[in-house]
N, C-alpha and C positions, 0 to 999 in steps of 0.2 A: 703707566696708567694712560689712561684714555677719555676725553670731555665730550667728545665727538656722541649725538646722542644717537645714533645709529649704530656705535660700538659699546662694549662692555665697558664701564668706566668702576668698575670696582681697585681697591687699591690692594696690592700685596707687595709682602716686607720677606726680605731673607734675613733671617736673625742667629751670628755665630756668637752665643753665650749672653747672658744675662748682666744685664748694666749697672746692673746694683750689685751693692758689697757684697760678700758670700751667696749669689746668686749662682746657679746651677749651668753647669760647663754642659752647651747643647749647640742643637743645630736644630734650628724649628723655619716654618715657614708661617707665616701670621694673614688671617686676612684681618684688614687695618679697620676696612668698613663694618666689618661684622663683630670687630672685639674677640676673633677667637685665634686658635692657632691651632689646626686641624691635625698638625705633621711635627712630630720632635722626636729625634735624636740623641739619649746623653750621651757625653764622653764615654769610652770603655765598653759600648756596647761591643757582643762580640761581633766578629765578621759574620758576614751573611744572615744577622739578628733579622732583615728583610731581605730576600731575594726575587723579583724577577725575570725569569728567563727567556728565549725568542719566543718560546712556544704560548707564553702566557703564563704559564706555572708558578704559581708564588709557592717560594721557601720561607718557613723560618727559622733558621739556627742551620739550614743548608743554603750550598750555591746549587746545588742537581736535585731541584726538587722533581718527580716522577708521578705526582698528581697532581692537578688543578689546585691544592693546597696541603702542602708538605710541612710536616710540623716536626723537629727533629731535637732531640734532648738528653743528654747524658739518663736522666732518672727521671720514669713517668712522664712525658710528653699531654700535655694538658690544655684541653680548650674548656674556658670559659663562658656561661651564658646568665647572665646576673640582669636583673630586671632591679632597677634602684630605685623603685616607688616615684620617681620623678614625674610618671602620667597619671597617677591615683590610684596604681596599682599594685597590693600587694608585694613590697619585697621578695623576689627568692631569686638563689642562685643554685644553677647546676651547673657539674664537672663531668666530660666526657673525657675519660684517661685510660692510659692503657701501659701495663709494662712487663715484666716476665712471669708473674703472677697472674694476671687477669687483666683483661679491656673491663671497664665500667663506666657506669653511669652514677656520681656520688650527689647527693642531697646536702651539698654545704650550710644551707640555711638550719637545718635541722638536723643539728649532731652528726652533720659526714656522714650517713647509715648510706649504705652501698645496694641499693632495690634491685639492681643488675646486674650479673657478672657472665664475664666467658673467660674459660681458663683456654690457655694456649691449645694446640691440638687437639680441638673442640670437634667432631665428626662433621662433617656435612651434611647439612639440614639438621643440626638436633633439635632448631624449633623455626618453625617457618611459620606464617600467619600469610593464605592467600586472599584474593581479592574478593570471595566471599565471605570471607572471616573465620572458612576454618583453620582450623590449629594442627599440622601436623610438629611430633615428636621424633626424628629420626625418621621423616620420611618428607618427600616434597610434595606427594601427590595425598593430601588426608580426604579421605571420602566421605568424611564424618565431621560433625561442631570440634571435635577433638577427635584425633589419631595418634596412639604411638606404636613406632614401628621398632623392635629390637630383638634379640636372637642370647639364645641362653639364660644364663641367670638376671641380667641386664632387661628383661621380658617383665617387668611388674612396677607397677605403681603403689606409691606409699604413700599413706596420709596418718603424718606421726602429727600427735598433740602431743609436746613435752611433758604437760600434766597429766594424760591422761593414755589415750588408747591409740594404738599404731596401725591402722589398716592396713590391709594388704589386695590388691589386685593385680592377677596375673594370669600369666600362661603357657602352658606348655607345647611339647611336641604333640601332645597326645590329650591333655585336657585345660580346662580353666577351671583357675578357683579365686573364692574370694574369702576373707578371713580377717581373723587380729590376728598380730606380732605378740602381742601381750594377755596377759590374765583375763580377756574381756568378753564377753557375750557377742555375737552378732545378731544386730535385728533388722527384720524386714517391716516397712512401711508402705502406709496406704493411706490416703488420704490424711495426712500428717500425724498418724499416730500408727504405734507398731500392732502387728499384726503376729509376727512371728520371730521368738528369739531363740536361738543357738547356743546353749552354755559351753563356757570353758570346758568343764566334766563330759559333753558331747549327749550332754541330755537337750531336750527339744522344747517348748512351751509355745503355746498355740495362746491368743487372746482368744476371752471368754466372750461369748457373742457371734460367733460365729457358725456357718453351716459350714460342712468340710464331706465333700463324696471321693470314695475309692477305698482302696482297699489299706487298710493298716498293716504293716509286716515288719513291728520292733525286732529288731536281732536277738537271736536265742541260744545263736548256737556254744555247746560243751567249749570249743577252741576258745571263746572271749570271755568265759567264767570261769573262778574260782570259788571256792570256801562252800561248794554245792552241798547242801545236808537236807534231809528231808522236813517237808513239814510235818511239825506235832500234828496230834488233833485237839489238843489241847489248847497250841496257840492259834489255830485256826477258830474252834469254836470262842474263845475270847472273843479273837477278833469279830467275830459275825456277832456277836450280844450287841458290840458297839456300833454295828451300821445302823445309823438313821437315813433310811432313806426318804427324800422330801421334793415336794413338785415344785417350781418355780420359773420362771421366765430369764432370762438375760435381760441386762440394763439397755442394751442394745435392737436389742431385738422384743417388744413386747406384745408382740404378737401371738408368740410360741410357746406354748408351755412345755417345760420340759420336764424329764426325773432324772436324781441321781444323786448323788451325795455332796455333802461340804466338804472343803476340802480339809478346811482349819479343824474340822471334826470327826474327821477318820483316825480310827486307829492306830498308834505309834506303829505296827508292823506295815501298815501299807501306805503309808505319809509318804510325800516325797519332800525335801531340803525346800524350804522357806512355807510352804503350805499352802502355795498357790495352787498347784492340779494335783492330778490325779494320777496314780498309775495302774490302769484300767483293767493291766493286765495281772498284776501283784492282788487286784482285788477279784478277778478270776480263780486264780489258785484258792485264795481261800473260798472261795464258792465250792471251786469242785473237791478241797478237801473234806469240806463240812457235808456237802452232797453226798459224794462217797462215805462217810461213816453214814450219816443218815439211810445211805441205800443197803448198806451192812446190818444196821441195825433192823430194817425192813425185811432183808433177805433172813435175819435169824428168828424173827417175829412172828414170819410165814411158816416157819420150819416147824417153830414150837403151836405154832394155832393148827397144822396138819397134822401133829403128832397128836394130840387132843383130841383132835375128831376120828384118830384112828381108835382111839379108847372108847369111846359112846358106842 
């Protein structure tokens, strides 16, 4: 030490093992003024527990460390970072580890849950975040807030809800689709509420309130039918007793008056599954079946009123 007050006069202690009974077999260096002991040693540490080397390199658990800080470990190699509320600040601690399994990042404070992982032979770039913030997936150059770049079946994004419904987005050589994995509807949204849903069944439902221009073309053709038989006129003309037709406005739209039928009130023959719409087209046929007798009936009406006036 030193009194000289032009020089450092702080006091430091080399200390080999603790002075008191069953005290702890070490090698520490103490500073005297401060009360601490910044640096220790126990017995049996293994070799190289600190290394190092000319370049600057710190090892630990090696002597050839080969980055600026080398951490070397039979099982999981693991750096700590533990905040101990000592400044007023929330306790937590994180683990950054890595071992033949997966590199992660583990949440020790809360349950070890693993928020991070990369499994060994992980591709290049499979997620990169550039200095605008976006997000390429399998690409380094994302042109997009989010990009993913991949080839084959590997081409599509999932968005499973264990409880519930499995999105699917993807694409191919030749198109894109978007869809469920599961039993579920797809719907389209507009101003937070849906506008149009996609049944499982590959039926369609359009929300009520709406204007809709072009042209309608439901699929018709013999190849996607079965159990084809003709309409009665019998159950056509039922069905027509039972159309109310009635004028009304949409909740949305009360501007417009419209006509047309209810749907919870149509006919068992032309209902569709829950009784939400319509099928506009189911309720055509019976138009033109009932039409066509009607015009049969007309054409035999005329025949028998000409044969009458051929008698007078």
């Amino acid at each position: 030490t030193s009194s000289s007050a032009s020089f450092p006069s702080n006091d430091w202690q080399i200390t080999a093992n603790d002075s008191s009974n069953g005290g702890a077999n070490k090698f520490s260096i103490d500073d005297i003024d401060g009360g601490r002991t910044p640096f220790t040693i126990e017995a049996s540490a293994p070799s190289h527990s600190l290394y190092v080397d000319d370049g600057g390199r710190v090892g630990f658990g090696t002597s050839v460390p080969v980055a600026d800080l080398h951490v070397k470990s039979g099982n999981t190699p693991t750096l700590r970072l533990e905040q101990d509320g000592s400044s007023g600040f929330t306790p937590q601690t994180w683990d950054v580890a890595g071992n033949e399994a997966n590199f992660f990042i583990r949440d020790a404070t809360n349950g070890s849950e693993l928020p991070f992982r990369i499994q060994p032979s992980a591709p290049t770039s499979s997620l990169c975040i550039k200095s605008d913030g976006k997000v390429g997936i399998g690409t380094w150059e994302p042109s997009a807030i989010l990009e993913v770049e991949a080839t084959g079946t590997a081409s599509k994004i999932l968005v499973d809800r264990t409880d519930g419904v499995t999105t699917r987005i993807a694409s191919t050589d030749t198109f894109a689709y978007i869809g469920t994995e599961t039993n579920h509807p797809v719907r389209i949204i507009a101003n937070n509420g849906w506008k149009m849903q996609i049944n499982a069944d590959g039926t369609l439902d359009m929300l009520d309130g709406g204007g809709y221009d072009g042209t309608w073309n439901p699929a018709s053709s013999r190849e996607i039918k079965e159990n084809i038989r003709n309409l009665t006129v019998k159950e056509a003309m039922d069905a027509f007793e039972h159309f109310n037709p009635v004028k009304f406005n949409y909740k949305k739209n009360k501007e417009q008056e419209r006509v047309g039928f209810i749907a919870e009130e149509v006919p068992e023959l032309v209902a569709l599954k829950g009784r939400k719409n319509l099928g506009t087209v189911d309720i055509v046929a019976v138009l033109t079946k009932v039409v066509k007798e009607q015009q049969k009936t007309i054409s035999e009406l005329k025949k028998r009123v000409s044969e009458l006036e051929k008698k007078q």
